[in-house]
C-alpha positions in Angstrom: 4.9 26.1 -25.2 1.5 27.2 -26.7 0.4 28.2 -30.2 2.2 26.6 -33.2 4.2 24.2 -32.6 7.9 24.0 -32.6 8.2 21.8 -35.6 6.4 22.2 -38.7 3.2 23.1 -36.5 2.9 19.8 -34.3 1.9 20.9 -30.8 3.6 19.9 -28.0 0.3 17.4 -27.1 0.7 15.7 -31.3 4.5 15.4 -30.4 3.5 13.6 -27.3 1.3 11.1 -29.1 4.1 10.3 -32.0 6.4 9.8 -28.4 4.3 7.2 -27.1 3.6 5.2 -30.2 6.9 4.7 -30.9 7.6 3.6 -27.0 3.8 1.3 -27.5 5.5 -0.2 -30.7 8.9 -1.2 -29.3 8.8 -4.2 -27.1 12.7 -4.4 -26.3 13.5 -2.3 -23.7 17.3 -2.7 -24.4 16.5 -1.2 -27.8 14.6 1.2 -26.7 17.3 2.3 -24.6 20.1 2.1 -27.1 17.7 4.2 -29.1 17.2 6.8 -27.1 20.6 7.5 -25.7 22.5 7.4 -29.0 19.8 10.3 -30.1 19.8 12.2 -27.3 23.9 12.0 -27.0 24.1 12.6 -30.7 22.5 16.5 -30.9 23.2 17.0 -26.7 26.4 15.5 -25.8 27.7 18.0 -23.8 24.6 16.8 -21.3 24.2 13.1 -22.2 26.0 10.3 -20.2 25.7 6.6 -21.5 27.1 3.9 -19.3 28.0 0.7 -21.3 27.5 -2.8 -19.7 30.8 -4.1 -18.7 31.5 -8.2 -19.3 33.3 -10.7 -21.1 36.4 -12.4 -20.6 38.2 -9.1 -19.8 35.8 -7.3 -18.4 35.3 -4.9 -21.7 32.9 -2.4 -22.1 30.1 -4.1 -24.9 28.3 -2.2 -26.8 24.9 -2.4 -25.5 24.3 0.7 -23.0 23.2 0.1 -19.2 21.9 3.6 -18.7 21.6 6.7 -20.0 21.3 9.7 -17.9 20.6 14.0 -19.1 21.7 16.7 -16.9 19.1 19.4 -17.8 19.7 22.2 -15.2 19.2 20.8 -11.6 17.6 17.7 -12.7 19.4 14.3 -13.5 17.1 12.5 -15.7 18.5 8.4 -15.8 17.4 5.6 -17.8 18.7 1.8 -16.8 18.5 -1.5 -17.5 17.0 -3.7 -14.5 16.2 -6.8 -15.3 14.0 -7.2 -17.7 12.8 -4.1 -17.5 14.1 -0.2 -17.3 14.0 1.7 -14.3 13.7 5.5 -14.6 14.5 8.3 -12.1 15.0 11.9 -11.9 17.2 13.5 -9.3 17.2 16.8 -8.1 20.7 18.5 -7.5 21.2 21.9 -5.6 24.5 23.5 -4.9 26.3 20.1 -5.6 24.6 18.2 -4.0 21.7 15.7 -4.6 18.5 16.8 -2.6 15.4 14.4 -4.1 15.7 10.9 -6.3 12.2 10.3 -7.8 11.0 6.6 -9.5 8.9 6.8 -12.3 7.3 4.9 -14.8 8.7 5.0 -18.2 6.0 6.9 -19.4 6.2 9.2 -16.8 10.0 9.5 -17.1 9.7 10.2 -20.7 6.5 13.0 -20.3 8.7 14.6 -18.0 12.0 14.1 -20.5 9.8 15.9 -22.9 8.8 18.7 -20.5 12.4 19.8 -19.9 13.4 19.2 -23.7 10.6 21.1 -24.8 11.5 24.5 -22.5 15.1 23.9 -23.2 14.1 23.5 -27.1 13.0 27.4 -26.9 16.4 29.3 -26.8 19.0 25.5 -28.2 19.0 24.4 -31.7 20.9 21.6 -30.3 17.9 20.9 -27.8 15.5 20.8 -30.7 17.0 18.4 -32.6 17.1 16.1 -29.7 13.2 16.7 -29.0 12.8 15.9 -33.0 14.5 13.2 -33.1 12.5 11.8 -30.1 8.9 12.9 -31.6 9.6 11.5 -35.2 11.1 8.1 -34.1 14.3 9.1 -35.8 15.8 7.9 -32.7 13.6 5.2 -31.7 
């Protein structure tokens, strides 16, 4: 996307900035991921999967989410808990079937996250919202 931006005239690259200080200023990764999937699921549930972590006595699904993956065309973008930490991949599907897993850092994940929400974001109100509520933190 060039020229103004898509909301109230933040460009892609100030949306990017507001998206990594709020990842810089939150230390829990299991928040962070709670965060994020309840935001993206919340304006793009027909393409947002969260997995719940599964313990207990009974074996019940908690709460707290183990991963959170977005189908965005041929791409499987995935979020999960591991660890300490979160590992983040994208997958490539074609005709059904998956061609290409990539690792990336968080960062990474998340600048190419913000990529794919950004082209969708041109032509899905839905989409946009999602992308907002990333940039502003309303999600984070």
């Amino acid at each position: 996307m060039s020229g103004a931006g898509l909301f109230g005239g933040e460009t892609p690259a100030e949306m990017r900035l507001a998206a990594s200080a709020v990842l810089a200023d939150t230390s829990d990764v299991r928040l962070m991921l709670q965060s994020l999937g309840r935001s993206l699921q919340s304006t793009l549930p027909e393409r947002v999967e969260l997995a719940r972590r599964v313990g207990g006595l009974f074996r019940r699904p908690s709460e707290e989410l183990s991963s959170v993956t977005v189908h965005l065309g041929q791409d499987d973008y995935v979020a999960e808990l591991a660890g300490h930490g979160v590992r983040c991949t994208v997958g490539r599907t074609s005709g059904g079937v998956r061609i290409r897993t990539e690792e990336l850092a968080v960062q990474d994940w998340l600048d190419r996250l913000l990529d794919a929400l950004e082209a969708l974001a041109e032509g899905n109100q839905n989409a946009r919202m999602a992308l907002q509520n990333m940039i502003t933190g309303g999600g984070l």
